[in-house]
C-alpha positions in Angstrom: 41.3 64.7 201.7 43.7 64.3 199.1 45.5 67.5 199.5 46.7 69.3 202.5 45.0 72.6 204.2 47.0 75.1 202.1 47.4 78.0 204.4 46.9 81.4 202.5 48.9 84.5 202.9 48.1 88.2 202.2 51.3 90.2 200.6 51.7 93.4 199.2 52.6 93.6 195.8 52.8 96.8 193.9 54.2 97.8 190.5 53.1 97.5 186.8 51.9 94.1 185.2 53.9 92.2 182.6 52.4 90.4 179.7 52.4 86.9 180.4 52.7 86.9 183.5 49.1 85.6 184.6 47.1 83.2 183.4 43.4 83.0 182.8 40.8 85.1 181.2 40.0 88.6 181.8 37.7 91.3 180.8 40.4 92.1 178.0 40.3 89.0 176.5 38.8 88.1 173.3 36.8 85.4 172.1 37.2 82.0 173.5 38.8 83.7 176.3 42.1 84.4 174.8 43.6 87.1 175.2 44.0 89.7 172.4 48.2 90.2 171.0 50.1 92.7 172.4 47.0 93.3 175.1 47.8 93.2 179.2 45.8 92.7 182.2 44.0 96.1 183.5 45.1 96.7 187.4 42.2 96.9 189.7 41.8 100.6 190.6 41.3 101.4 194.0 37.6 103.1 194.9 37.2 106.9 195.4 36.4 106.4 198.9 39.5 103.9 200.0 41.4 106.4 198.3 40.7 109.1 200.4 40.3 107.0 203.6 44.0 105.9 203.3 46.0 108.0 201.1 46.9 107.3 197.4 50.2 105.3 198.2 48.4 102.8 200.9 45.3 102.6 198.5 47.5 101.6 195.7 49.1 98.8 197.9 45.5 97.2 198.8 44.6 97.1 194.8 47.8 95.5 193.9 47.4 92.9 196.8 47.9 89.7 196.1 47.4 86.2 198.2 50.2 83.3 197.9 49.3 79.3 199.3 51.5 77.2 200.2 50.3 73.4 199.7 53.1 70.2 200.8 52.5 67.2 198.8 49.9 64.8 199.7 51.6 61.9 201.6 53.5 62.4 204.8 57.2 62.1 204.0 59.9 59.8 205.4 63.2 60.8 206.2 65.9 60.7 202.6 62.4 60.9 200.7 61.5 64.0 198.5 59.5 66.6 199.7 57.7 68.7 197.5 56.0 71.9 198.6 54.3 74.3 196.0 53.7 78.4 196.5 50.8 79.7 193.8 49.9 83.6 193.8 46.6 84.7 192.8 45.5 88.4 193.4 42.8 89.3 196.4 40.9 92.2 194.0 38.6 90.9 190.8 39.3 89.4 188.0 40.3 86.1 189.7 43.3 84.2 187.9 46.6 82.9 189.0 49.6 84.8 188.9 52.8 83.9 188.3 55.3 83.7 190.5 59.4 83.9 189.0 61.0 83.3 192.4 60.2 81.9 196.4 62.3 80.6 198.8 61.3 78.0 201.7 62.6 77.3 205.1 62.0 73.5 205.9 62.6 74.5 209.7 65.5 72.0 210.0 68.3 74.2 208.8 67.5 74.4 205.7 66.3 76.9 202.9 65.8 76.0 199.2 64.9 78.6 196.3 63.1 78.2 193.0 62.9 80.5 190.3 61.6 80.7 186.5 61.8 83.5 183.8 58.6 85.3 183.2 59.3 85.8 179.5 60.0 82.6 178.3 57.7 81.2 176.2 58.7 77.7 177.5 57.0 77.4 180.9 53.8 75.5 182.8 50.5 77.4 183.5 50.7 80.1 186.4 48.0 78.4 187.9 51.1 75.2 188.4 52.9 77.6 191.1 56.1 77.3 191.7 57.6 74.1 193.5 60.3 73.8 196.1 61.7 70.3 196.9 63.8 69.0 199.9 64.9 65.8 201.9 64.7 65.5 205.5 67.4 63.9 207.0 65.8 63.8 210.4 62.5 62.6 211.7 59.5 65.6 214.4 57.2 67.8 212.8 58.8 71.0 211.1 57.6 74.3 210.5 57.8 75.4 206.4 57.1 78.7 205.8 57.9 81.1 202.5 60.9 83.6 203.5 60.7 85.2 200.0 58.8 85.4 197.0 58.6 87.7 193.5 56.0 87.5 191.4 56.2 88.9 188.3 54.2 91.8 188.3 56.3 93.4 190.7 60.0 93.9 190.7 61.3 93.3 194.1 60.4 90.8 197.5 56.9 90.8 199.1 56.1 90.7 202.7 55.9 86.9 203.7 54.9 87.1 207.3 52.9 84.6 208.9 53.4 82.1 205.6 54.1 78.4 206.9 52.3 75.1 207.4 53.2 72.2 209.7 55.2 69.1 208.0 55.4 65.7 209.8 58.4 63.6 208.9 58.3 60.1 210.4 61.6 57.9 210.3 63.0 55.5 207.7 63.7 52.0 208.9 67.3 51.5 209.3 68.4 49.6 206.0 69.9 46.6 208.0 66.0 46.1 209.8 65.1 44.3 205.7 66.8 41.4 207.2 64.9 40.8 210.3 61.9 38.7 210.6 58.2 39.6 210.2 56.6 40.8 213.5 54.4 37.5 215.4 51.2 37.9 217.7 53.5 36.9 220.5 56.0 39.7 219.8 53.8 42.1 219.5 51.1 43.8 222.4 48.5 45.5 220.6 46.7 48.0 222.4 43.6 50.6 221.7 43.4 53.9 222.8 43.4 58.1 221.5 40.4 58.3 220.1 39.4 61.7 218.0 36.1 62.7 216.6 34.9 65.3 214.4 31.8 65.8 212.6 30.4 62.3 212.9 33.9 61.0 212.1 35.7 58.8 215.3 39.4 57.5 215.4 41.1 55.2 217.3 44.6 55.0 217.9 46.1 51.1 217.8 49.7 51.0 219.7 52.2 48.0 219.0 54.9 47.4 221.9 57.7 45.2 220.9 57.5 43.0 224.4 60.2 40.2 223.1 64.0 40.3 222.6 65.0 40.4 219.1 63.9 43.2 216.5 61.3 42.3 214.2 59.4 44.3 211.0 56.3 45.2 210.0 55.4 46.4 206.9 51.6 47.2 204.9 48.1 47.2 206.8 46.6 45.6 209.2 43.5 43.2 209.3 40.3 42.9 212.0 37.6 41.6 212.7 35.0 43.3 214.8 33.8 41.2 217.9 30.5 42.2 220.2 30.5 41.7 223.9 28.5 38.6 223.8 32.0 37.3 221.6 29.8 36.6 218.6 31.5 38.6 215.2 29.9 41.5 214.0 30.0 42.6 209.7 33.2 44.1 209.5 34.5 45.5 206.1 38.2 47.1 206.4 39.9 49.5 203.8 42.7 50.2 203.6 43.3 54.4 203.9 45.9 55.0 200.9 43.9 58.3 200.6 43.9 58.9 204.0 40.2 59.8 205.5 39.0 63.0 207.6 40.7 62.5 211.2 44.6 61.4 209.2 46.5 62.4 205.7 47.6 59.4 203.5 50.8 57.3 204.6 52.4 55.2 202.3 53.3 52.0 203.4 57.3 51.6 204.5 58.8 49.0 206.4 58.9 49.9 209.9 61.8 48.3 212.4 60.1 47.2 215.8 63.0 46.9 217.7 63.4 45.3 221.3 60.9 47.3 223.7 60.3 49.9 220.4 56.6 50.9 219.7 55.0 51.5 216.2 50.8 51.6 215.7 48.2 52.2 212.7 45.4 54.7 212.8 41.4 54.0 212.4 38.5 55.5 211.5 34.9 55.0 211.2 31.7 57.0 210.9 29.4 57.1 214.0 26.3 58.6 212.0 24.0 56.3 210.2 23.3 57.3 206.6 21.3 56.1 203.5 18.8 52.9 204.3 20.3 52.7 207.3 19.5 56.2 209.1 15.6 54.6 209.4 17.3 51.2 211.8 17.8 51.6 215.3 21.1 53.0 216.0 22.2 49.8 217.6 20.9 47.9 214.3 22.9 50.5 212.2 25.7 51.1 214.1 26.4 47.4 216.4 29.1 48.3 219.3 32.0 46.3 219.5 34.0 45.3 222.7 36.7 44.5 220.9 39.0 44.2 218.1 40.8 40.8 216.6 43.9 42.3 214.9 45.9 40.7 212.6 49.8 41.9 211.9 50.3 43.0 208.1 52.1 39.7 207.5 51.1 37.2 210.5 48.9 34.2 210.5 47.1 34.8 214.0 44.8 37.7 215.4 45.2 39.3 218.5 42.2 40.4 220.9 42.4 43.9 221.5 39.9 45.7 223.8 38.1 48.7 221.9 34.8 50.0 222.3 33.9 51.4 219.3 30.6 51.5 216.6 31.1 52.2 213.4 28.2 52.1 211.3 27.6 49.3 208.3 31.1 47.8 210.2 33.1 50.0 207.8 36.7 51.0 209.2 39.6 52.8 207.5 43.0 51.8 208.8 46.5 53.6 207.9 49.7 51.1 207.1 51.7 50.3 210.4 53.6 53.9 211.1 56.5 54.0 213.2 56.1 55.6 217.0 53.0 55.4 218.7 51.5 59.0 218.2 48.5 59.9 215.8 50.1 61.0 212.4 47.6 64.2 212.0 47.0 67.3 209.7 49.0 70.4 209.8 
């Protein structure tokens, strides 16, 4: 789950190839896979039959076609941090390589629209299969729509057709620099609550909520702790990691200090599997998988749990959680 679900575009991109500008073998090259002096790529030529089903001109456009991702960078971003969001080109017909790509330019759907460009002749440049990356800083916290508004590669001269290209960024809020000087968030501050769950193939989340009942601003800041706890109140194995990768049901957060102020909400996402695996797929369910009525939580920080009603069963008593996140909505995929 380390990168994001790159969301793949079809545009039409006609015109002669350039020397250089792919990279990656081809049935021109020469031993080892490098590509003989002074050779080029050949263009894929268009069958006899989609010729004459769509003209020469429309033919020609399909056999030049080529399909450009868009991938952000792996952790959600904060507001004032960096975001970094890379187009590559590759073209839809055989051979498979990358292409490269000399110029794109992004809308970060908050106003803002950042280009990139690089020569196609120099000999000074990184691999066509390292795209071409567009960075930008939020200065405002929601979830924003990125999509390519233009892009060159450079076997063709002028703009191709971007339609449809964009993916879905969430940017979650920086805590306010004077929040550094206010105390670490107590069990008594804080009400932790359970609820949201999510599944998906054999994957279950829960979402944990944490209100800020008392009067004076406090902060949080890394991952939480628990302890699973049956109904009967005895303690069930419980092994916690922490999620820096992210897992299946929520992409990677770093961990930033989050400002809880008076009657303000922040939370931390979980996840466990629900299907036994390995030695224990032969136990009983209940054996492999205990269910647990509830959760002791400790604050990233504090010194005392809180109970926190949650009926969940992971199996082994394995849990991913996220680092405390500001708000108290789940943090999910584009």
């Amino acid at each position: 789950m380390n990168n994001w679900r790159a969301v793949v575009l079809s545009l039409a991109c006609a015109g002669a190839l350039v020397a250089g500008c792919g990279a990656g073998a081809s049935p021109a090259a020469g031993p080892g896979g490098r590509r003989p002096a002074g050779s080029r790529s050949p263009v894929p030529a268009a069958s006899a039959a989609l010729v004459k089903k769509l003209g020469a001109s429309a033919a020609a456009s399909i056999a030049h076609a080529v399909a450009l991702s868009l991938e952000p960078s792996d952790q959600v971003p904060f507001t004032g941090e960096v975001v970094t969001v890379t187009a590559q080109a590759t073209p839809t017909t055989a051979p498979v390589r990358w292409l490269r790509l000399a110029s794109v330019t992004v809308s970060f759907g908050d106003g803002a629209s950042v280009s990139a460009s690089q020569s196609c002749a120099s000999r000074h440049q990184a691999p066509a299969v390292s795209g071409l990356a567009v960075r930008h800083a939020y200065r405002r916290a929601g979830r924003f729509t990125v999509q390519v508004t233009s892009a060159r590669t450079c076997v063709r001269a002028g703009p191709v057709n971007t339609t449809g290209a964009s993916v879905s960024m969430p940017v979650l809020p920086s805590a306010p620099p004077a929040s550094a000087a206010w105390p670490p968030c107590t069990q008594g501050e804080v009400r932790i609550s359970a609820g949201g769950t999510g599944a998906g193939l054999g994957h279950v989340g829960v979402l944990f909520t944490l209100h800020n009942i008392s009067a004076a601003g406090c902060r949080l800041l890394g991952y939480p702790a628990l302890q699973l706890i049956a109904s009967n109140g005895s303690q069930l194995p419980t092994t916690v990691h922490d999620a820096a990768a992210g897992t299946y049901l929520f992409p990677p957060v770093a961990p930033h200090r989050v400002a809880l102020a008076p009657g303000g909400y922040a939370a931390f996402e979980l996840e466990y599997e629900d299907n036994p695996f390995g030695a224990r797929a032969s136990e009983p369910y209940a054996t492999a998988c205990p269910p647990a009525a509830r959760a002791d939580v400790t604050l990233p920080g504090a010194s005392a749990a809180s109970a926190v009603t949650a009926g969940m069963a992971p199996c082994g008593g394995e849990v991913w959680v996220s680092p405390v996140i500001p708000g108290r909505r789940w943090i999910t995929f584009p």
